[in-house]
Backbone bond lengths (Angstrom), bond angles and torsions (degrees), N, CA, C in turn:
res aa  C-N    CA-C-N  psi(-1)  N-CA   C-N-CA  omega(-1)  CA-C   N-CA-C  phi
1 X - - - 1.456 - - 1.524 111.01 -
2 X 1.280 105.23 -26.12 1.850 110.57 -168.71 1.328 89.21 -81.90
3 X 1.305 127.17 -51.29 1.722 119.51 -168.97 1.665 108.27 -62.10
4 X 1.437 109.21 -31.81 1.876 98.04 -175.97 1.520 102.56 -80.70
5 X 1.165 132.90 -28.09 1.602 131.17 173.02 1.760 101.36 -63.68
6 X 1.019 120.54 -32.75 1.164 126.65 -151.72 1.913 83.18 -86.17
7 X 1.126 102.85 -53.22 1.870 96.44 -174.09 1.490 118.62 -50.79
8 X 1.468 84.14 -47.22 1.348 104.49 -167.90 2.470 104.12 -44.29
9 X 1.607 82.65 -61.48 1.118 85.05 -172.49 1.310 129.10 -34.66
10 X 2.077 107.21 -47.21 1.202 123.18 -164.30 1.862 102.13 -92.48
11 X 1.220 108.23 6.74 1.560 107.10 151.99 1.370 112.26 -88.78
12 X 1.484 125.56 -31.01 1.285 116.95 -158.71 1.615 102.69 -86.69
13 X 1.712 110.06 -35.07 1.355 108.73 175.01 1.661 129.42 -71.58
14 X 1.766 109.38 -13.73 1.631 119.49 -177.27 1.832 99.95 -93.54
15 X 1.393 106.60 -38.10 1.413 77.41 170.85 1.519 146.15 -84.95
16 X 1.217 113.51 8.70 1.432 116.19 179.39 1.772 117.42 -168.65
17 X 1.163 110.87 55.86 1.563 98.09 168.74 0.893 156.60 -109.77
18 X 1.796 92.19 54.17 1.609 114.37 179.70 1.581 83.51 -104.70
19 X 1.294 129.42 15.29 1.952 102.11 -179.24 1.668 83.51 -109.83
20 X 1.237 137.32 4.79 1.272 132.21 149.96 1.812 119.99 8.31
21 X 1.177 102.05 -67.12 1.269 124.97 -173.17 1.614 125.63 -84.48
22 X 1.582 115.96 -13.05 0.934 125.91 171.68 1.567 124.49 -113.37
23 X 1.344 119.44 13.52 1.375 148.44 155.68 1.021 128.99 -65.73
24 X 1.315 122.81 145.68 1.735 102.72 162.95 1.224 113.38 -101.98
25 X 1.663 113.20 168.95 1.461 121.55 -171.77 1.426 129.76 -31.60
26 X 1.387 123.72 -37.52 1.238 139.29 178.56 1.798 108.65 -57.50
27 X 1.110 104.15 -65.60 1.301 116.28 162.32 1.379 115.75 -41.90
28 X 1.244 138.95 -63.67 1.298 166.85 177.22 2.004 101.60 -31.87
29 X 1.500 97.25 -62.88 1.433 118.57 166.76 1.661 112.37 -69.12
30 X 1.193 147.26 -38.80 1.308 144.85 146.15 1.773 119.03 -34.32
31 X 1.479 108.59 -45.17 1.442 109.39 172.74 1.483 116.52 -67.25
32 X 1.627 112.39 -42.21 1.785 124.90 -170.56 1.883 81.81 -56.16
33 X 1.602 114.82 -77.28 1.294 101.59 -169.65 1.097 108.06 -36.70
34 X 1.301 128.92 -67.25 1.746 112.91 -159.19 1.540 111.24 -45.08
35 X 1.412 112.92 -47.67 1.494 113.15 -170.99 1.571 106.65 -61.42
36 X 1.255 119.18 -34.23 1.546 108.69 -172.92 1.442 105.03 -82.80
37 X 1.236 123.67 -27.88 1.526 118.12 163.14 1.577 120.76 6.44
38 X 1.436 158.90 102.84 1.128 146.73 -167.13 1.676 93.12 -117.93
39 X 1.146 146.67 -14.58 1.752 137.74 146.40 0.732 136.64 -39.70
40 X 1.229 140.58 -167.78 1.169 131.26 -177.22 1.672 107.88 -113.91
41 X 1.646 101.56 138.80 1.754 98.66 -165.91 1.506 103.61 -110.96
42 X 1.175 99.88 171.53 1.887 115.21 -148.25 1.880 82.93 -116.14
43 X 1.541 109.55 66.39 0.984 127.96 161.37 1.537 127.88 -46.66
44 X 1.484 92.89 -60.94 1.419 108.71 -178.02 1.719 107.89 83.39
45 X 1.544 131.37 -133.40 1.253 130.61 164.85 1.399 129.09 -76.65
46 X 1.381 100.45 13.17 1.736 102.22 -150.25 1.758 75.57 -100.04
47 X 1.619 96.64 169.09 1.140 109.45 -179.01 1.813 117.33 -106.22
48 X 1.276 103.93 101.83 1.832 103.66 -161.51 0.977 110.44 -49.76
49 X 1.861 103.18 -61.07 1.622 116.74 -157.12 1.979 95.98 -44.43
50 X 1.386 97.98 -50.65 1.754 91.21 -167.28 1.752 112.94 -53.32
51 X 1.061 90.47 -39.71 2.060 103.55 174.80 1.456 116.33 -34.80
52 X 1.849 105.51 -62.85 1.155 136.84 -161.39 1.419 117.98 -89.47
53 X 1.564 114.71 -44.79 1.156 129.72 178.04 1.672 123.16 -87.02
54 X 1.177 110.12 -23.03 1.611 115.62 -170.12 1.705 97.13 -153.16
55 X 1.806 111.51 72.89 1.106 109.68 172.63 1.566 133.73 -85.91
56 X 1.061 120.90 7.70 1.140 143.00 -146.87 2.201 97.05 -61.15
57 X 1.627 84.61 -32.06 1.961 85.86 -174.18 1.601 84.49 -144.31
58 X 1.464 108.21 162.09 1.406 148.04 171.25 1.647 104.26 -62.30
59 X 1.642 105.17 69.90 1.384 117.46 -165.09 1.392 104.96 -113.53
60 X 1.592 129.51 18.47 1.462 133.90 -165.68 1.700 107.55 -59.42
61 X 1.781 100.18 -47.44 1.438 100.22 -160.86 1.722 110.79 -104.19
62 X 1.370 106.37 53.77 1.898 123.69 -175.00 1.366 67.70 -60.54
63 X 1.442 130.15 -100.01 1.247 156.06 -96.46 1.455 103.91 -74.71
64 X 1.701 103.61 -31.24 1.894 100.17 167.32 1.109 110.57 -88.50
65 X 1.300 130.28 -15.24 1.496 160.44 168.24 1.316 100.27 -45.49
66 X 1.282 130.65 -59.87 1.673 141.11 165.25 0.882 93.95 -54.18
67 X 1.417 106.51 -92.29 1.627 103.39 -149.16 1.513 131.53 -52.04
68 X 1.124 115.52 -2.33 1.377 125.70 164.15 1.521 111.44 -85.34
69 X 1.505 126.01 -27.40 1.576 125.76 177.66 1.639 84.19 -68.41
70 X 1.302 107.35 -64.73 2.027 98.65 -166.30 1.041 116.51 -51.18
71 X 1.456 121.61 -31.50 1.735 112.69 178.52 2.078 111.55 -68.66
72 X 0.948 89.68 -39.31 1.958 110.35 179.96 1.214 92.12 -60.14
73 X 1.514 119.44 -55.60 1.760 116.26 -156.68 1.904 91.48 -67.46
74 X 1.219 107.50 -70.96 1.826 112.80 -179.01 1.395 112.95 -52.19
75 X 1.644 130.93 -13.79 1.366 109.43 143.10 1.567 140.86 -85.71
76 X 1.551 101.38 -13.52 1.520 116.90 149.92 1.873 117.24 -40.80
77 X 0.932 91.00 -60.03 1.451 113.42 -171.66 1.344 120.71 -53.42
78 X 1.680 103.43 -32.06 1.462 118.36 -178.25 1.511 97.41 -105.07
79 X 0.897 121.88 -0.09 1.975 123.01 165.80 1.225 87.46 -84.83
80 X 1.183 133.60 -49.62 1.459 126.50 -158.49 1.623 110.82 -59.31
81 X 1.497 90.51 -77.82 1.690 89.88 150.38 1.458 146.89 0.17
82 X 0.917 91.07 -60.87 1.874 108.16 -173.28 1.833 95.76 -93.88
83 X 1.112 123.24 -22.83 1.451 119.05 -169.82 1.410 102.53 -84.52
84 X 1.342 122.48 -35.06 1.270 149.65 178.65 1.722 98.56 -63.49
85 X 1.404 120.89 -68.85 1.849 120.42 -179.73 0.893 92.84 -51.37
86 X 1.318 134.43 -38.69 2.155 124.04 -132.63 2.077 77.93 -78.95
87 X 1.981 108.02 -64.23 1.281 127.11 -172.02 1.788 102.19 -30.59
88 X 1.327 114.87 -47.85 1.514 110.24 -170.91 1.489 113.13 -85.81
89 X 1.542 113.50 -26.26 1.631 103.59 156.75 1.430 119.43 -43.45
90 X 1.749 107.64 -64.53 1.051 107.97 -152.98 2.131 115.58 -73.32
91 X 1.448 97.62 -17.08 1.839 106.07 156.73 1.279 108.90 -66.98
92 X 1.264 117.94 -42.14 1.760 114.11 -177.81 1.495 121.87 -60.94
93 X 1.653 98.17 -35.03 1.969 93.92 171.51 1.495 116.37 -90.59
94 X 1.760 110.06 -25.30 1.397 105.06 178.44 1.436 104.11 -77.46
95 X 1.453 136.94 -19.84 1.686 128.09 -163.07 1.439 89.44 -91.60
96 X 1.606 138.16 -42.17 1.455 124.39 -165.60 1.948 89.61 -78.52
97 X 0.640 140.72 -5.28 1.579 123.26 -173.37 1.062 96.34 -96.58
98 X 1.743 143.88 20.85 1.330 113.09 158.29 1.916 105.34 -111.86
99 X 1.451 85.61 81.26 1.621 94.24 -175.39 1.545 121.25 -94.27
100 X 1.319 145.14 82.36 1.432 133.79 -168.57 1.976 105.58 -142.38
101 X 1.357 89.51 166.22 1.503 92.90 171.05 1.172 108.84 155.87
102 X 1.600 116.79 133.94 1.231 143.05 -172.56 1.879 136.92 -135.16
103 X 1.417 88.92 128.87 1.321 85.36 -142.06 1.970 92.35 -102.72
104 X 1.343 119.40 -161.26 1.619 145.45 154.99 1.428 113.47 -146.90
105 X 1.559 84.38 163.07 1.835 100.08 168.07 1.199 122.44 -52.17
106 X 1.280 149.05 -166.82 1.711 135.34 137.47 1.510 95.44 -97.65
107 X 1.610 102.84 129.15 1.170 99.58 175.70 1.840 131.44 -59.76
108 X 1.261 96.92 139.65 1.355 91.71 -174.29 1.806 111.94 -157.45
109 X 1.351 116.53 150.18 1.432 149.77 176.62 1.692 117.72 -65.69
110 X 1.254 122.94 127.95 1.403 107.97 -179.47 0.985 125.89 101.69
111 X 1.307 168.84 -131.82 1.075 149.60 77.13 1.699 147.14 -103.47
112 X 1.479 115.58 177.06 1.248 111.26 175.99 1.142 120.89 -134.95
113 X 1.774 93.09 132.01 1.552 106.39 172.30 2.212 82.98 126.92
114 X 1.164 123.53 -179.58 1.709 119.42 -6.49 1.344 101.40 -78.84
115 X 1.005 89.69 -178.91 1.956 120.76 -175.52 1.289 104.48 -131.68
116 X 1.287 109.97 164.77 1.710 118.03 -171.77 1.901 89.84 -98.56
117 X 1.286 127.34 -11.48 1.325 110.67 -159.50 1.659 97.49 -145.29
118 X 1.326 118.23 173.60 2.236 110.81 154.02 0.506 85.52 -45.91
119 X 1.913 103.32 161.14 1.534 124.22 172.57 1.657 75.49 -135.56
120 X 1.198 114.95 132.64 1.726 110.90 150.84 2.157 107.18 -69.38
121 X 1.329 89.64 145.20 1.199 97.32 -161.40 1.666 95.12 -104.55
122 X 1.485 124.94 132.30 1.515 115.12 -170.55 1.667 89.57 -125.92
123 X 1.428 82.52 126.25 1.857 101.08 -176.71 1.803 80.44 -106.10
124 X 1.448 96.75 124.37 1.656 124.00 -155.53 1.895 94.35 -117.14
125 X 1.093 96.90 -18.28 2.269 91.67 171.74 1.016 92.58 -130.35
126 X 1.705 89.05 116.54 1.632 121.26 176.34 1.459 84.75 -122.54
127 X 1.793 87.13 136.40 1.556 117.50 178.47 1.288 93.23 -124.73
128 X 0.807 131.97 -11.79 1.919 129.33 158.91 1.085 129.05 -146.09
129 X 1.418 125.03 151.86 1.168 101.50 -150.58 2.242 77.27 -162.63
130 X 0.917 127.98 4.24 1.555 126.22 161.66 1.308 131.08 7.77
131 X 1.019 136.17 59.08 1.477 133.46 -166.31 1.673 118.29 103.48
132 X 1.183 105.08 -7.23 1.432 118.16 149.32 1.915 98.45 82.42
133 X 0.957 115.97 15.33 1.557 116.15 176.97 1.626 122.73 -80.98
134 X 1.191 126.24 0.30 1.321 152.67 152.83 1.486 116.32 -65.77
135 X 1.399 119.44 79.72 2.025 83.91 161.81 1.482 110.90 -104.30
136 X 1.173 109.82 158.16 1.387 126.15 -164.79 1.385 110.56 -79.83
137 X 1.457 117.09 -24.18 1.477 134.09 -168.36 1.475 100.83 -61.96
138 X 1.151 112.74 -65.15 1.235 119.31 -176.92 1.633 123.67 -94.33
139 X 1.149 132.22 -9.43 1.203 152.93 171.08 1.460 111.64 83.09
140 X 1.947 97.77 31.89 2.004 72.13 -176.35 1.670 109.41 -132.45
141 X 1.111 118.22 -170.09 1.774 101.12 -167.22 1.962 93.41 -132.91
142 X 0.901 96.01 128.66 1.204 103.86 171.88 1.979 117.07 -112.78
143 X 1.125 86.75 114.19 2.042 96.89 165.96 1.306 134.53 -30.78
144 X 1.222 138.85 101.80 1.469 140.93 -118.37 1.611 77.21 -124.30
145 X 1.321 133.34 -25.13 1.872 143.50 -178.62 1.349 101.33 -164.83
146 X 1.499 91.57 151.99 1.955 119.82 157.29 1.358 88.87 -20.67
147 X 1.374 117.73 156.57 1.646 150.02 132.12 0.648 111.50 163.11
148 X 1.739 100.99 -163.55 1.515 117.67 170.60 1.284 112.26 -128.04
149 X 1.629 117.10 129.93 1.436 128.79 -149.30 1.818 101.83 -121.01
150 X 0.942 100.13 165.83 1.607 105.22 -167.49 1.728 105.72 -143.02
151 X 1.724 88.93 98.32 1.473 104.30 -173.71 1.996 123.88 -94.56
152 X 1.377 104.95 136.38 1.600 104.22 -166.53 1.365 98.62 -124.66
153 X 1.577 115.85 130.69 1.902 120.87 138.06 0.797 134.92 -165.57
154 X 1.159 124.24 165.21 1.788 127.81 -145.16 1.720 94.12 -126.75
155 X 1.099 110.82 118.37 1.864 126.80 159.20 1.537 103.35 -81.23
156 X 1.619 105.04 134.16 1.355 99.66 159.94 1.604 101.11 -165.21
157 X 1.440 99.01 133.83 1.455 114.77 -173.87 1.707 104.76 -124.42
158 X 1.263 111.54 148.84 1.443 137.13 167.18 1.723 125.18 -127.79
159 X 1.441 109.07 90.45 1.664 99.13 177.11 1.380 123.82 -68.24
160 X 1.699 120.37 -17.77 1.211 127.24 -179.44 1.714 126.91 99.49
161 X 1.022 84.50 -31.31 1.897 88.95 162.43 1.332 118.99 -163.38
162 X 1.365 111.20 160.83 1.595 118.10 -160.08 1.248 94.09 -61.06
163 X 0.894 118.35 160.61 1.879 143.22 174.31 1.129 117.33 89.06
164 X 1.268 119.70 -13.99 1.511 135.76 -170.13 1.622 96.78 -72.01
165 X 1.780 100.16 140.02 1.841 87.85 169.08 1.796 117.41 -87.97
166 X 1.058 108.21 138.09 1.330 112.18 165.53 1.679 126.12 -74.68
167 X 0.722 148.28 75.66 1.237 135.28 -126.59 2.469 107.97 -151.76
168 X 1.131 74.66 83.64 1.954 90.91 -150.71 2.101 73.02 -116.27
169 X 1.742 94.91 161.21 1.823 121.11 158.85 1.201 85.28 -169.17
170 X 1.590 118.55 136.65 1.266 144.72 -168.59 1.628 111.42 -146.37
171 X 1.503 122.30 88.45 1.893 109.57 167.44 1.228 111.84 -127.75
172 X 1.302 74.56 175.19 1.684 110.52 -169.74 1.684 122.62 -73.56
173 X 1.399 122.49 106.29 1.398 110.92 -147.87 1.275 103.24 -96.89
174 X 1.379 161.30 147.14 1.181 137.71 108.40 1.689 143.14 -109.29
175 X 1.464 115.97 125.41 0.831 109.35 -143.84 1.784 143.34 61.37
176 X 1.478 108.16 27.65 1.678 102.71 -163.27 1.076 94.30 97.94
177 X 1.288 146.71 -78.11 1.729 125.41 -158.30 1.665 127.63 -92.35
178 X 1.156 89.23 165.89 1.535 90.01 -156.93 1.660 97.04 -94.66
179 X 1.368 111.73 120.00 1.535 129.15 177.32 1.462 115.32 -76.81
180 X 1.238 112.43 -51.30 1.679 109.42 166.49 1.792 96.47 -164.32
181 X 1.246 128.65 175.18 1.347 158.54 -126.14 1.448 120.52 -169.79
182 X 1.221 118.02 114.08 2.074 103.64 152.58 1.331 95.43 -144.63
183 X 1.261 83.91 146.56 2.032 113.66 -170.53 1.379 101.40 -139.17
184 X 1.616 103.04 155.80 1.532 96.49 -178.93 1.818 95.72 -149.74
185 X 1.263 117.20 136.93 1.758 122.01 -171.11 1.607 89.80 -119.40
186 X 1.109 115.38 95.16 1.689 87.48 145.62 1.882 105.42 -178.53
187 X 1.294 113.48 164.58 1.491 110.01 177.77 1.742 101.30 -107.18
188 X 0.875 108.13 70.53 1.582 106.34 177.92 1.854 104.72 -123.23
189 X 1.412 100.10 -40.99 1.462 118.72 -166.79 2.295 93.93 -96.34
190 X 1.061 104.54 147.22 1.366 126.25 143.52 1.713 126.41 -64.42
191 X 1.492 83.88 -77.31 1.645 98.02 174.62 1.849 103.70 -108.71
192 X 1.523 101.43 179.29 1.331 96.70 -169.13 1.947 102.59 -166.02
193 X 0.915 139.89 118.72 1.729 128.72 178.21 1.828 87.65 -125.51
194 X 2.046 76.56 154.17 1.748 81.49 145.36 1.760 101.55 -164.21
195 X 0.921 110.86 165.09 2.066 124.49 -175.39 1.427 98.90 -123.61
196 X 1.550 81.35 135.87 1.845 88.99 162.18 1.695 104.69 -162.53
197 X 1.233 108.58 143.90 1.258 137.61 -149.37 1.498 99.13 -116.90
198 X 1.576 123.98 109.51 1.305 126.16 136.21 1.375 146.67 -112.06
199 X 1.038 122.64 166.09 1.739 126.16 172.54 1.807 109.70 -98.92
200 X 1.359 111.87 116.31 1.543 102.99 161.33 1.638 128.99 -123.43
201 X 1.143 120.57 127.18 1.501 97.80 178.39 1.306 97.95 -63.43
202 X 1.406 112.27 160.12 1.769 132.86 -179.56 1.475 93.19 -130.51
203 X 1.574 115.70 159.72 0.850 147.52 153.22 1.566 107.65 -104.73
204 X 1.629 117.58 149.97 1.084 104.64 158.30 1.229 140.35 -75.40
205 X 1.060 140.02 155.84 1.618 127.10 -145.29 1.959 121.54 96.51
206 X 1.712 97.90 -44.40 1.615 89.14 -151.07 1.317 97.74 -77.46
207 X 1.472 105.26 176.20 1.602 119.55 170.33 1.411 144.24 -132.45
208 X 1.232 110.41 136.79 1.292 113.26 -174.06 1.228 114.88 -100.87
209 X 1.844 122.07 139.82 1.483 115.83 154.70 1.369 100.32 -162.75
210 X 1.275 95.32 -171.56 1.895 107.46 178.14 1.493 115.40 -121.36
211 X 1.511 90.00 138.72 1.644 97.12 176.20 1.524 99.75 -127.00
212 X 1.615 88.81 164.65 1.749 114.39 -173.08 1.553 90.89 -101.83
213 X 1.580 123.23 132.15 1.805 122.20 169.81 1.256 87.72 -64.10
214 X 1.737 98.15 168.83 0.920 124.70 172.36 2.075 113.62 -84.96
215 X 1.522 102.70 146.84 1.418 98.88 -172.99 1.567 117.46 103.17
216 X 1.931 95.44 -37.46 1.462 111.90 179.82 1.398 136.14 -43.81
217 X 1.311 129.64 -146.76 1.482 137.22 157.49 1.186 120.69 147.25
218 X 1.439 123.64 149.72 1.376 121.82 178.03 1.546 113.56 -134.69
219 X 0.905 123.57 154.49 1.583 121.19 -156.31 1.689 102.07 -139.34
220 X 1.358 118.12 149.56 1.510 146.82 159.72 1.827 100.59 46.88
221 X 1.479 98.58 77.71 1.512 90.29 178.06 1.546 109.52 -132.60
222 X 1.538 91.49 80.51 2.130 119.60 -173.95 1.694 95.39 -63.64
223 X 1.251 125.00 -34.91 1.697 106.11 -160.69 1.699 101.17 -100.51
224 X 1.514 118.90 20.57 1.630 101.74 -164.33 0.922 119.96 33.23
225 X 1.546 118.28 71.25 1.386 130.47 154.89 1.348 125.29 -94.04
226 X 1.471 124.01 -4.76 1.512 136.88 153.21 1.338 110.97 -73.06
227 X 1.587 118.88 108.29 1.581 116.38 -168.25 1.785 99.71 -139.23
228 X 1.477 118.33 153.61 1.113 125.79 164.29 1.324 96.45 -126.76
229 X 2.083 115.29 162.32 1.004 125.15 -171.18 1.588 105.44 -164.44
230 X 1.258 110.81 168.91 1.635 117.30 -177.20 1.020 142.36 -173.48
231 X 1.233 163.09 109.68 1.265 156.86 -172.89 1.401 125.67 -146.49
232 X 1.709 106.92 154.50 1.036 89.39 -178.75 1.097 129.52 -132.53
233 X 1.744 112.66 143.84 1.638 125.85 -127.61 1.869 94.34 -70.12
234 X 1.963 112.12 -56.16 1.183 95.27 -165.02 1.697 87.04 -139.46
235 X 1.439 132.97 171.09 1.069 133.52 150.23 1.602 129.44 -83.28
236 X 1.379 116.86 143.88 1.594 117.63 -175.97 1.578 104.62 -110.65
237 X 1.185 102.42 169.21 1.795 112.00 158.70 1.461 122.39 -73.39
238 X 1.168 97.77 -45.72 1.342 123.63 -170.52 1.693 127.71 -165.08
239 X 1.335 124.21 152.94 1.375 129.81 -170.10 1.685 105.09 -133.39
């Protein structure tokens, strides 16, 4: 009987003793016992000492009171987190998609080629160069990411006077194979150009450049009008 009076009390005094004052005496004397209580009280999660020790306000439930700010604060933290990866994904696909660059021959007198074999052809004035997947050294561009890229160049030869043969083949390589080609045989023309425009999916890694056939040649090209170019249109996941 002493232990259920005894609960009773230290329920009646942990849950509320800011109504202290709006009780009557009986009640009033139910809280003093609870507070003088020196056993151990059937608290549960609530926080006694604050109940018992620092009653001044209805301070029982600090302790879920916390721990609910720390759970809120450490899921803040992990929003943050993830808003933060998502933020550097989404710079990582918009900053690699500004990939382009376009280069020319150095102009020059005379001509070049033939060769007994391909020659990779290195367009040496780069006026762009976007993401840096172009080197000039060698003339070829390699895929910095997945997509699909949109490749341009223009052949153009001048022998200098009629009768002369014109006699140039110029393609488009990737990786080892030849994507497309224009060549031109004949003594009718002096000078002679042509452009052609493709789309390739890329992988990252592969490569693009241009070679001169073998046997070939191209002659008197003062304004860099032999140009390669590239960019790329959109990024993929995969191909």
């Amino acid at each position: 009987m002493k232990i259920g009076t005894v609960a009773v009390l230290v329920l009646l005094g942990t849950l509320c003793p800011c109504v202290k004052a709006q009780v009557s005496t009986p009640v009033d004397n139910l809280w003093q016992a609870a507070a003088n209580w020196t056993g151990p009280l059937p608290c549960g999660g609530w926080d006694c000492d604050c109940v018992f020790s620092n009653s001044k306000g209805c301070c029982c439930v600090a302790v879920p009171v916390f721990q609910l700010e720390e759970a809120t604060f450490m899921r803040l933290v992990g929003l943050w987190k993830d808003l933060n990866s998502l933020n550097n994904q989404i710079q990582e696909i918009t900053g690699r998609r500004n990939v382009a660059f376009a280069a020319t021959l150095t102009p020059f007198t005379g001509c070049v080629g033939p060769y007994n074999k391909n020659v990779s052809m290195s367009y040496g004035n780069v006026t762009l160069n976007q993401g840096y997947g172009y080197n000039p050294a060698l003339g070829t561009f390699t895929a910095p990411r997945v997509g699909l890229y949109s490749f341009s160049y223009t052949v153009y030869s001048n022998v200098g006077a009629e009768g002369e043969r014109i006699y140039h083949k110029v393609q488009l390589m990737k990786d080892g194979q030849v994507i497309a080609s224009s060549w031109e045989d004949n003594r009718e023309d002096s000078e002679d150009s042509a452009t052609q425009t493709v789309l390739l999916k890329m992988k990252q890694g592969n490569q693009v450049y241009m070679e001169l056939a073998s046997g070939r040649f191209l002659c008197a090209d003062t304004q860099g009008y032999n140009s390669f170019s590239g960019y790329l249109v959109y990024p993929m996941s995969d191909i």
